[in-house]
C-alpha positions in Angstrom: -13.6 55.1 2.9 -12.1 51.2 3.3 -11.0 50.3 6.2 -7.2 48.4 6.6 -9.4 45.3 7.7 -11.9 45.3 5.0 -9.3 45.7 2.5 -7.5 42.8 3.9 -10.8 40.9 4.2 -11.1 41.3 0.7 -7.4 40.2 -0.3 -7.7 37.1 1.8 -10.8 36.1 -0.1 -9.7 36.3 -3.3 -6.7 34.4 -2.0 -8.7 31.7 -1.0 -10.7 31.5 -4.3 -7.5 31.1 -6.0 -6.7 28.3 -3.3 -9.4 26.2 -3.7 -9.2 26.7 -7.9 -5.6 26.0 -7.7 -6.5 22.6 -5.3 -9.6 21.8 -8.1 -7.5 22.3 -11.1 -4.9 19.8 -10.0 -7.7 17.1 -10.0 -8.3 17.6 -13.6 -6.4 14.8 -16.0 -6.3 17.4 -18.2 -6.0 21.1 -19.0 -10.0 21.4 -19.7 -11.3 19.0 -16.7 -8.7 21.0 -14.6 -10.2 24.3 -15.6 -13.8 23.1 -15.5 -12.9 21.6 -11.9 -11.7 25.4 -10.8 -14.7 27.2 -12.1 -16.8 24.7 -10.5 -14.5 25.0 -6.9 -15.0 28.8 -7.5 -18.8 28.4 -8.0 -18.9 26.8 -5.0 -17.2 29.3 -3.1 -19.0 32.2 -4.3 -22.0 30.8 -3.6 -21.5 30.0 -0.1 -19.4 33.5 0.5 -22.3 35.6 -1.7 -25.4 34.0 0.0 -24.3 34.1 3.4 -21.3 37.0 4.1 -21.3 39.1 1.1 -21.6 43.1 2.1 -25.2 43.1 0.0 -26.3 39.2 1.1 -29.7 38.3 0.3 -29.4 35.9 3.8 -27.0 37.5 5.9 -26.0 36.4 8.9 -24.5 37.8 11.9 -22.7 36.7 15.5 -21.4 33.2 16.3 -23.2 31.5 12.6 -20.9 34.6 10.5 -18.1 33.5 12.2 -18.6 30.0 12.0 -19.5 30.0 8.0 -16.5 32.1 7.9 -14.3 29.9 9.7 -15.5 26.6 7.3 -15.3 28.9 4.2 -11.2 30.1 4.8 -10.5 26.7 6.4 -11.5 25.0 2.9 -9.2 26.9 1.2 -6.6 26.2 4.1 -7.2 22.4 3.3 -7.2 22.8 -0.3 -3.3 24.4 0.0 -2.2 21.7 2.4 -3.6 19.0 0.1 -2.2 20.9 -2.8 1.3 20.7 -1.2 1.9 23.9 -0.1 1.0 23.7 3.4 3.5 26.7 4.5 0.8 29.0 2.7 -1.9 27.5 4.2 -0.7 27.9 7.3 0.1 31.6 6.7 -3.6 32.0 5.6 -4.9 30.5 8.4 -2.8 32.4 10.9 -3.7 35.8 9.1 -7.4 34.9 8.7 -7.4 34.0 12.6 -5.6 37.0 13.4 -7.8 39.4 11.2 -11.2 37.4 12.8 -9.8 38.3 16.1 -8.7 42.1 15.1 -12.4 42.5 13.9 -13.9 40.8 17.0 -11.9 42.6 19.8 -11.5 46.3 17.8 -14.2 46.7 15.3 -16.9 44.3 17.3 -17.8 42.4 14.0 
């Protein structure tokens, strides 16, 4: 069974892939260095997220270095909302992201 938080977990990251694609699409002068851009910001982000903090990571990390990772992985989709001009969301992500780190710290104690 999924747990509220995991499902939640799972929502905020695929709203911060769509952040940072959003954010890399917008460098793009055109349509097809826009897209290329995104897949490449996406790449990036997977990469980092499936190495590292993935449920079946082939280097998974716990404690203070998960949290950290996972801190610099949300707050680079954070930045790339607030540099793609809508700050009020990535404020709202960072404010649920900090509040579901906290919720899984102090009640699930991971």
């Amino acid at each position: 069974m999924i747990r509220p938080g995991e499902a939640l977990m799972f929502v905020l990251e695929l709203a911060a892939y769509f952040a940072v694609a959003w954010w890399a699409f917008q460098l793009g002068d055109s349509t097809l260095t826009g897209a290329l851009f995104a897949l490449a910001a996406i790449a990036v982000m997977g990469l980092v997220w499936g190495l590292f903090c993935a449920p079946q990571a082939p280097y998974p990390i716990y404690g203070t270095p998960r949290i950290v990772v996972e801190l610099a992985w949300f707050g680079a989709a954070v930045l790339a909302l607030v540099l793609s001009g809508l700050w009020w969301i990535g404020a709202l992500l960072a404010v649920v992201v900090i509040g579901l780190m906290v919720y899984r710290l102090r009640v699930v104690g991971r």
